[in-house]
Residue, then its C-alpha position, 0 to 999 in steps of 0.5 A: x799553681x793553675x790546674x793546667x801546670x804540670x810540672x811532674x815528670x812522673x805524678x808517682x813519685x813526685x819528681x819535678x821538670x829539672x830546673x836546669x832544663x826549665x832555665x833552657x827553655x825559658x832561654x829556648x822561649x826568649x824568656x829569662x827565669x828569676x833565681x834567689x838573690x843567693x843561691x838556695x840549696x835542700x837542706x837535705x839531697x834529693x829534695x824536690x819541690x814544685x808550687x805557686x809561692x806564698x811569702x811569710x814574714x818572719x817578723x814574730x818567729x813561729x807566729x808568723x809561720x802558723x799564721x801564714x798556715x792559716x793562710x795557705x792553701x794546699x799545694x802553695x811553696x812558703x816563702x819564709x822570709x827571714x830577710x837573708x839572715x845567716x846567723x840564725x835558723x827560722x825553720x826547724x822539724x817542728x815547723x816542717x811537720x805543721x807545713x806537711x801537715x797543712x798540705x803545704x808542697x815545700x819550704x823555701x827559707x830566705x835565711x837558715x834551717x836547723x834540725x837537718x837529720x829531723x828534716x831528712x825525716x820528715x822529708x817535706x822539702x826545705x830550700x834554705x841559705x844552709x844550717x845553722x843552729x842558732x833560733x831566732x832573737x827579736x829584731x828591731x824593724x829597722x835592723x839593716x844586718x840582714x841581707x837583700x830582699x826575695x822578690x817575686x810576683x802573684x802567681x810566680x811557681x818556684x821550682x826546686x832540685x839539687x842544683x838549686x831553686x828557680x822561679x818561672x814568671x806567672x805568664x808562660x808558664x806552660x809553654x816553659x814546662x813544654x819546652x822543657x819537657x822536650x828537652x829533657x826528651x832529647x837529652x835523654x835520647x842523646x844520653x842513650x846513643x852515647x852509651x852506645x858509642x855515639x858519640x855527642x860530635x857525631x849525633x850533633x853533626x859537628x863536622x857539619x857545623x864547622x863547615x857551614x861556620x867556615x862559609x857562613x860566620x853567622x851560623x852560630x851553635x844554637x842555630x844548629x842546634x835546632x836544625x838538627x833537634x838536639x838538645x844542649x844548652 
């Protein structure tokens, strides 16, 4: 990740832009991120991750992973590419703690993990494919069962929450996190005008869109959306 990305909502305790609000405002932008071939979940709720991604392939099991730890450097996402496999587990407690260890900020797993009780532990964040107790057995290089390859480019930052994993391109990065800073500014506003009994049709001046959609039909919602600075994608 550049020096200049800051994708902490708050350094304290860590916390990273939403990856819905990050997905917003790369549309807002006329950008498109890039999500996992299949959806990727924490192995545990509440983990969050945020860095420049690093692929390890799993092609000799817990010696390709401590190899790619050689490799890393503090505060890279790795990639343990496992090829989409779901019938075993690549990552369990052990290799959490050795990534933790070697100031890796989190692990994404294309294939399972195991030891999750461990995991909530240990906290270092793991997005995967889901459990699964099976280790690892060889695999021929020319095995076709497992699934669709995880493609990303140099400098790509993946970005991890409870609604899953997104990948922000290496160009733009920070415009997308500004957006998104002052999505989640807006959201949060609205949230609180709500809770006082404001409601959303009435912060959003919906009769005043209907309106104007009556006499104009190109007016769509997003227009006035940012007419009148709300947030809601």
């Amino acid at each position: 990740m550049s020096a200049t990305l800051d994708l902490s909502v708050d350094p304290a305790d860590g916390q990273t832009w939403p990856t819905a609000a990050l997905w917003d405002a790369a549309m807002r932008l006329g950008q498109r991120l890039t999500l996992p071939p299949l959806p990727l979940r924490p192995a545990v709720a509440g983990m969050r991750l945020a860095g420049p991604l690093r692929r390890i392939c799993h092609t000799e099991g817990v010696a390709s992973i401590l190899q790619g730890l050689d490799e890393a450097r503090e505060g890279d996402v790795l990639l343990i590419d496992n090829r989409g496999r779901t019938d075993e587990a690549c990552v369990g407690d052990l290799v959490a703690i050795e990534a933790r260890l070697a100031g890796v900020t989190g692990l994404v797993v294309w294939g399972c993990h195991r030891d999750t009780d461990d995991l909530a532990v240990i906290r270092l964040p793991v997005f995967s494919l889901g459990p699964c107790p099976s280790s690892p057995l060889p695999h021929p290089e020319t095995d076709d069962a497992a699934g669709q390859p995880f493609p990303f480019q140099p400098g790509d930052v993946a970005v991890g929450d409870c609604d899953g994993l997104v990948i922000i391109p290496a160009e733009g990065q920070s415009e997308i996190v500004d957006t998104a800073r002052a999505i989640v500014s807006a959201e949060q506003q609205q949230a609180e005008q709500a809770l006082r009994g404001v409601t959303l049709r009435e912060q959003l001046r919906w009769a005043e869109f209907k309106e104007r959609r009556r006499e104009d039909p190109s007016y769509t919602f997003r227009l006035h959306m940012a007419r009148v600075g709300g947030a809601l994608e």
